[in-house]
C-alpha positions as CSV (number, residue, x, y, z in Angstrom):
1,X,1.2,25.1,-1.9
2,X,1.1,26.0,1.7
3,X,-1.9,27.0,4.2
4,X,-2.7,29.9,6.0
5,X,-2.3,28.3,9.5
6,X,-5.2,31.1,10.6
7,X,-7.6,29.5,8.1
8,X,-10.5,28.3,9.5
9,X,-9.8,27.4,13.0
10,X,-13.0,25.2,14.4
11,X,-13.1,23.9,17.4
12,X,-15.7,20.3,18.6
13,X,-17.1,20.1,21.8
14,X,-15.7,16.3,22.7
15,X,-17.0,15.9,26.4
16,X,-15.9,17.9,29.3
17,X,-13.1,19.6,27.0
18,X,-12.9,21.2,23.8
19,X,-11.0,19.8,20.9
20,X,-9.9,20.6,17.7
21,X,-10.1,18.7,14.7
22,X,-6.3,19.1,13.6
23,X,-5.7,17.1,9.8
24,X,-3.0,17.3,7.3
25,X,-3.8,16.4,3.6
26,X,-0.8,15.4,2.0
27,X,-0.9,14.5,-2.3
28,X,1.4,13.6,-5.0
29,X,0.7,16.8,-7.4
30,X,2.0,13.9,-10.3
31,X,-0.1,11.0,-9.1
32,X,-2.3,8.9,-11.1
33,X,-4.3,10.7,-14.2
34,X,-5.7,13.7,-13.0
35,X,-3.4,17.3,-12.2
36,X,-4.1,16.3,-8.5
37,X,-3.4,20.1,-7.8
38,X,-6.6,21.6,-8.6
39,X,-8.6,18.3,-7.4
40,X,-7.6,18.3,-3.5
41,X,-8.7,22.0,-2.3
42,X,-12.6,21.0,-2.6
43,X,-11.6,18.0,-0.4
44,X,-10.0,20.6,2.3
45,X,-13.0,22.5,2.0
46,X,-15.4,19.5,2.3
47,X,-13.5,18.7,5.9
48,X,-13.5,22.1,7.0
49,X,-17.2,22.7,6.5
50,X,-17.4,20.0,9.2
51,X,-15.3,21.2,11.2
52,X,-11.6,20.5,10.5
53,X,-8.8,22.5,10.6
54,X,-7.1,21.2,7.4
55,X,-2.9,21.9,5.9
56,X,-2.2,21.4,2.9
57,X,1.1,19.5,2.3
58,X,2.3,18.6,-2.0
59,X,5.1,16.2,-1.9
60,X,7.9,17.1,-3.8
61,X,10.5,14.4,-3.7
62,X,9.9,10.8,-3.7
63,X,10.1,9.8,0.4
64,X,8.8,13.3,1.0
65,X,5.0,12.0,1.6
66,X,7.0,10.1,4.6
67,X,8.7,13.2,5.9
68,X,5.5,15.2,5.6
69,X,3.4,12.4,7.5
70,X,6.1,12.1,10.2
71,X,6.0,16.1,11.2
72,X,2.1,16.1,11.1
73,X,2.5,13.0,14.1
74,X,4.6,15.2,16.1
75,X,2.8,18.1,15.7
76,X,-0.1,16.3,17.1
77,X,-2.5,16.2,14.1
78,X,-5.1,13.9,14.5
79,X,-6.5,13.2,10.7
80,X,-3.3,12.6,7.4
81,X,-5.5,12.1,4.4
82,X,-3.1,10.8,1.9
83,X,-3.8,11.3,-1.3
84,X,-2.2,9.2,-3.9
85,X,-1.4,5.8,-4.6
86,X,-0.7,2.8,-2.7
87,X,3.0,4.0,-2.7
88,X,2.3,7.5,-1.2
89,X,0.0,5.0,0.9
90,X,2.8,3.3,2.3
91,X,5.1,6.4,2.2
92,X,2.2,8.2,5.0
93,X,2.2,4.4,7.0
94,X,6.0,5.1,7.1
95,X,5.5,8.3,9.0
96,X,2.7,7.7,11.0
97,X,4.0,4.1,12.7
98,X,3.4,3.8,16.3
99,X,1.8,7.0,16.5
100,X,-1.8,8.0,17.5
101,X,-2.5,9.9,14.1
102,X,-4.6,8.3,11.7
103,X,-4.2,7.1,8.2
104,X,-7.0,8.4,5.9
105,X,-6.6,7.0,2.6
106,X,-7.7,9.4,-0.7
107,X,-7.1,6.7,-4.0
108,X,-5.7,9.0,-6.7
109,X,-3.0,7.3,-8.2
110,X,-2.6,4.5,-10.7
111,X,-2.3,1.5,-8.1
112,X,-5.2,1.4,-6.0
113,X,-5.0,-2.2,-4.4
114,X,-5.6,-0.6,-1.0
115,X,-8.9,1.6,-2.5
116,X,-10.0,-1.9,-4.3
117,X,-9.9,-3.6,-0.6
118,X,-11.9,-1.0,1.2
119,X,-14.7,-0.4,-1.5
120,X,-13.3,3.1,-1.6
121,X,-14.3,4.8,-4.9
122,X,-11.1,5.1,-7.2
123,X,-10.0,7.6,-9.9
124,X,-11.5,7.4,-13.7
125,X,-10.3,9.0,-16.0
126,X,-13.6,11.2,-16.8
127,X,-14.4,11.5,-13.3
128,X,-12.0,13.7,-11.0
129,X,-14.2,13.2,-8.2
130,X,-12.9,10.2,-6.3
131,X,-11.0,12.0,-3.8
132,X,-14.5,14.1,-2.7
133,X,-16.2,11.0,-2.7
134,X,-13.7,9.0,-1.1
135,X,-13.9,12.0,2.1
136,X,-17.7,11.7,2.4
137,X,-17.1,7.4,2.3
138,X,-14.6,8.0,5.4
139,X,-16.2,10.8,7.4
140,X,-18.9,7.9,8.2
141,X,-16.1,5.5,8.7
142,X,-14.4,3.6,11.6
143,X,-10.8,3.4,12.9
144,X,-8.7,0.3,13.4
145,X,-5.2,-0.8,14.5
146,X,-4.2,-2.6,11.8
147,X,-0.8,-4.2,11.2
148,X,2.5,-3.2,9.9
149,X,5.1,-5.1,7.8
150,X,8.7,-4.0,9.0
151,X,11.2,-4.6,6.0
152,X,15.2,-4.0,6.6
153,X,17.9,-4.8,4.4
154,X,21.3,-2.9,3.3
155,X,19.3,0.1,2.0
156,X,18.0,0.6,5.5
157,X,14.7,-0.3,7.3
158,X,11.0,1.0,7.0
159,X,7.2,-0.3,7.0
160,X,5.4,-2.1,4.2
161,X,1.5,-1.3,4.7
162,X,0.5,-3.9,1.9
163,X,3.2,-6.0,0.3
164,X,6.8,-6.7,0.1
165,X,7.9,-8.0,-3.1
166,X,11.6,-9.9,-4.2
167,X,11.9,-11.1,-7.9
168,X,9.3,-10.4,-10.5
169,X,8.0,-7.5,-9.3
170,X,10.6,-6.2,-7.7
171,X,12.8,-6.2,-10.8
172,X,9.8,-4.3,-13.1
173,X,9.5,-2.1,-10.3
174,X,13.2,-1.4,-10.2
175,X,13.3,-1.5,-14.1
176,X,10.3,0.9,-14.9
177,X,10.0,3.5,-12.4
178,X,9.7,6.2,-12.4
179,X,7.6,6.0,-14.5
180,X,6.6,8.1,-18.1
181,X,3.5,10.3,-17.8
182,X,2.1,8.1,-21.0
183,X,2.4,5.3,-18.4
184,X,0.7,7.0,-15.6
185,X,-2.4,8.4,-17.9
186,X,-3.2,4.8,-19.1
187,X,-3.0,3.0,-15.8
188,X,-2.6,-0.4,-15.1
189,X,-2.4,-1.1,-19.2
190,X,0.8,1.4,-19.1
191,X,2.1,-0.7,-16.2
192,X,1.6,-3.6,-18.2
193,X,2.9,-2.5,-21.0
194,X,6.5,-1.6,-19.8
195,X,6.4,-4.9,-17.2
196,X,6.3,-7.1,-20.2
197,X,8.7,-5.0,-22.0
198,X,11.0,-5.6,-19.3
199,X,10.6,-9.2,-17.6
200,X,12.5,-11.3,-20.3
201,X,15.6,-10.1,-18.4
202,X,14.5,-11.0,-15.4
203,X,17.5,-13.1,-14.0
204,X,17.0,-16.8,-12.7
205,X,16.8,-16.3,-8.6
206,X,17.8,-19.3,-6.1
207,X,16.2,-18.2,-2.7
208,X,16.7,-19.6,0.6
209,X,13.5,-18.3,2.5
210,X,12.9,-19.3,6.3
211,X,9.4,-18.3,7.2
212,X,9.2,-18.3,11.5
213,X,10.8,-22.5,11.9
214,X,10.3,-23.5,8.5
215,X,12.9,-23.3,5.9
216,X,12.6,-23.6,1.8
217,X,15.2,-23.1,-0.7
218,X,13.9,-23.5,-4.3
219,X,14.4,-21.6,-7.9
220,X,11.7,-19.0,-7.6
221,X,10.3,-16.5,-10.1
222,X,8.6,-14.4,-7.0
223,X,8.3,-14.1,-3.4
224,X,5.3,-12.3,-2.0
225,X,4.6,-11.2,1.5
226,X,1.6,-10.1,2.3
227,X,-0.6,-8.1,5.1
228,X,-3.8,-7.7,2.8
229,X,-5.7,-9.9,0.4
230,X,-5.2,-8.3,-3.1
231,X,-2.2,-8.1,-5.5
232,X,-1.3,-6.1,-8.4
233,X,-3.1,-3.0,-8.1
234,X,-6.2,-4.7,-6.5
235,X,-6.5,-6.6,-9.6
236,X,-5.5,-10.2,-8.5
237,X,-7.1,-11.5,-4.8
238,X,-4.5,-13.8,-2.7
239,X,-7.0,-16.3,-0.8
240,X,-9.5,-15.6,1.8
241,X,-8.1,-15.3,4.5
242,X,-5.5,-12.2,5.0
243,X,-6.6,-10.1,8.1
244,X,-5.7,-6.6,8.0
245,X,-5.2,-6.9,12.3
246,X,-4.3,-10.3,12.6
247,X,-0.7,-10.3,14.0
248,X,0.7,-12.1,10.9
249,X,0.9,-12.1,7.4
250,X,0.9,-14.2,4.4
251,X,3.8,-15.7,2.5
252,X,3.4,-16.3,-1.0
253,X,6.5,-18.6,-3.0
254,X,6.2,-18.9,-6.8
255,X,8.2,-21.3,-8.1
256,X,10.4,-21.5,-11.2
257,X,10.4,-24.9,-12.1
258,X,11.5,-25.6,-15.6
259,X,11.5,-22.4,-16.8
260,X,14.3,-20.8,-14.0
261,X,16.8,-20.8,-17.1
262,X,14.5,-19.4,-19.7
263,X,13.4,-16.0,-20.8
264,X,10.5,-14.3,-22.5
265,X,7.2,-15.8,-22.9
266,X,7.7,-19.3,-20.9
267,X,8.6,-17.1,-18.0
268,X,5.0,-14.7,-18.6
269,X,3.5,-17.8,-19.2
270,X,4.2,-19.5,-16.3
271,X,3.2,-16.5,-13.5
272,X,0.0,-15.8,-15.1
273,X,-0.6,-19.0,-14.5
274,X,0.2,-19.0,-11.0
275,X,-1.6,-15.7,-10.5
276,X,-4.8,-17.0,-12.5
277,X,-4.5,-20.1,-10.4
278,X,-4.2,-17.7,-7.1
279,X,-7.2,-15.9,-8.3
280,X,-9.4,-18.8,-8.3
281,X,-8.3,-20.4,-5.7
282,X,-6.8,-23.6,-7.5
283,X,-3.4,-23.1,-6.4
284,X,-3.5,-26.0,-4.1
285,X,-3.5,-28.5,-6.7
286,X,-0.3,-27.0,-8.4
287,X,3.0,-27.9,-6.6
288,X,4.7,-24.4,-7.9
289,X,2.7,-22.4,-5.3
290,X,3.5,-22.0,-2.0
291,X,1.2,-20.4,0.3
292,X,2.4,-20.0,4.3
293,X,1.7,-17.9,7.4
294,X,4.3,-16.6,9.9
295,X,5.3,-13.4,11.8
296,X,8.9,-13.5,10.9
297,X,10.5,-14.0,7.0
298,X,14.1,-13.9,6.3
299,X,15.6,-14.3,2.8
300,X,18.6,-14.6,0.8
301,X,18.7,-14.9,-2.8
302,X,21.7,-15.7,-5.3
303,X,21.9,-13.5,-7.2
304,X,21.1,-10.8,-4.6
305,X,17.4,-9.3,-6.3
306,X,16.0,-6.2,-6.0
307,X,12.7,-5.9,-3.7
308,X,9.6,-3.7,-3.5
309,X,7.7,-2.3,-0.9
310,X,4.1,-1.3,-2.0
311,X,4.8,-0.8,-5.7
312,X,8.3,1.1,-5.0
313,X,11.8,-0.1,-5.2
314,X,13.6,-1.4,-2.1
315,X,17.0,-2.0,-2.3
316,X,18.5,-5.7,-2.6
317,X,18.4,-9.0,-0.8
318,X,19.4,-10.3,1.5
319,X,15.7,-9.2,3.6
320,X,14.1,-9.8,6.6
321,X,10.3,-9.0,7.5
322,X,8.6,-8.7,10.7
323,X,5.0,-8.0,11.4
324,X,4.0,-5.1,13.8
325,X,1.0,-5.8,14.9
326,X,-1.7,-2.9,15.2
327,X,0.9,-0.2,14.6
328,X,-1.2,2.0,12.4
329,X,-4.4,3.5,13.2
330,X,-6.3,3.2,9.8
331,X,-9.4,4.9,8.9
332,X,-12.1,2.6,6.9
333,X,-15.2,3.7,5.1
334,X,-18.7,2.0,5.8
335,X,-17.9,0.0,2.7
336,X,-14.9,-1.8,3.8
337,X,-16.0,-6.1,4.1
338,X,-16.3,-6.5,8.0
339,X,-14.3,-9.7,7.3
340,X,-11.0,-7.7,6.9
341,X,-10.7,-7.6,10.3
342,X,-10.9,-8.8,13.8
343,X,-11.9,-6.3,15.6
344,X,-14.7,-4.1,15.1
345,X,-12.6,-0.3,15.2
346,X,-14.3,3.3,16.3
347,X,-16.2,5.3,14.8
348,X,-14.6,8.5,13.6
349,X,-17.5,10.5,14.9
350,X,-17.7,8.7,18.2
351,X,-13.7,9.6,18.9
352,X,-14.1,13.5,17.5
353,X,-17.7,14.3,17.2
């Protein structure tokens, strides 16, 4: 589906000069539960009638969202409402690194982890109103420079907006996707459905991972790093204290222990554990959880393991990570906890009227 360019052309008196209100909606037509199709022209319509001049862009490959998002930043729009989830997410942060256009995100697909953080409202199944909901949460909302994870390995380089993932998660991510549209339609039961159908082959991993100076080697079932506080489709919180704008991120090291040789339910077992134990905040007390901070991670892994980058696949190790800090302007509903971040952001009407 492609826009009239001529449709509605508004323009917003912003000071001594006029302005107008360029944005670029781009959706996964196969996203989530809903025929996203149908569901996103209201949104358009909801930003014109204040004032927008609003594209249309469906994706139609996967990486396309990124394409998309990086030829609405050099064509000067200043609005990309993704509309997906946290993958197309990510995809748009991709595109939009570094420059001045600004992520506005529209939760629509089955992982919502970035929604969940934000208090956005997220799909149901009998309610295809989120995206509409989520544009009238973020048209009172404020914009801030939040940080970027850059990820480069063999496959080539790119931006992780949430999490990078190497073991566990990135072998069911490598393993199950893409994924069925019985999957999709049942959410995150689908996705747990055909994870545990799939992590008894999970192979035994010996990482060496150096984290800024400090240096661990161990048998790990996952390494996690992290510029946001929830996990797993926003289902599982990692501490307290992940800043969206902080300058670093957080390094999560699950260890294997006794069960790096095993397969099947010791190995479930053992990371629901961990992640139960993450969840409440216990995981100090157990020595199989390692929880740093840096700005810089570098790992190898024998065997090499396949990696994520919010929820899609990655390539192999060996990795390295660096934070970019504030290299995404991010748009944030009225909702969103004032303790994600540092710094207060602007408000949307304040910078366009």
């Amino acid at each position: 589906m492609v826009d009239n360019p001529d449709h509605h052309l508004p323009m917003a008196d912003c000071g001594a000069t006029l302005l107008m209100k360029k944005a670029t909606i781009i959706f996964n037509p196969r996203a989530g539960q809903l025929n996203m199709t149908d569901k996103i022209e209201p949104v358009a319509e909801f930003w014109r009638e204040r004032g927008w001049r609003v594209h249309l862009r469906p994706t139609e490959a996967p990486g396309h969202a990124t394409e998309l998002a990086r030829r609405a930043a050099d064509a000067g729009e200043h609005l990309v409402l993704a509309a997906g989830g946290d993958g197309t997410m990510g995809q748009v942060a991709n595109g939009l690194a570094d420059s001045e256009t600004i992520l506005a995100p529209l939760p629509v697909g089955t992982s919502n982890a970035l929604a969940r953080e934000l208090k956005l409202p997220r799909p149901q199944l009998l309610d295809p109103n989120a995206p509409l909901m989520a544009s009238e949460a973020l048209l009172g909302g404020r914009v801030h420079h939040v940080d970027l994870n850059f990820t480069r390995n063999r496959s080539g380089s790119g931006y992780a907006l949430l999490w990078t993932g190497i073991g566990a998660d990135g072998f069911i991510v490598q393993q199950i996707e893409p994924r069925p549209v019985w999957s999709k339609r049942l959410g995150p039961i689908g996705y747990s459905i055909q994870a545990l159908a799939v992590l008894h082959r999970l192979p035994a991993m010996n990482a060496v991972v150096q984290v800024d100076d400090q240096t661990i080697e161990d048998d790990l079932l996952l390494i996690l790093i992290s510029t946001t506080r929830l996990y797993a489709g926003g289902l599982i919180a990692l501490g307290s204290g992940g800043l969206f704008d902080d300058g670093a991120f957080e390094v999560w090291l699950f260890r294997a222990g006794e069960v790096s040789s095993r397969i099947g339910v010791p190995r479930v077992g053992l990371m629901a554990r961990y992640l139960t134990e993450v969840q409440l905040n216990l995981q100090e007390w157990d020595p199989g959880v390692i929880s740093l901070t840096g700005k810089r991670v570098l790992i190898e892994t024998r065997p090499k393991m396949p990696c994520q980058t919010d929820g899609e696949y990655a390539g192999y190790t060996p990795l390295s990570c660096e934070i970019k800090p504030h290299a995404l302007r991010l748009l944030v509903p009225p909702s969103a906890p004032s303790t994600l971040f540092n710094h207060e952001g602007a408000l949307l009407a304040e910078l366009f009227g």
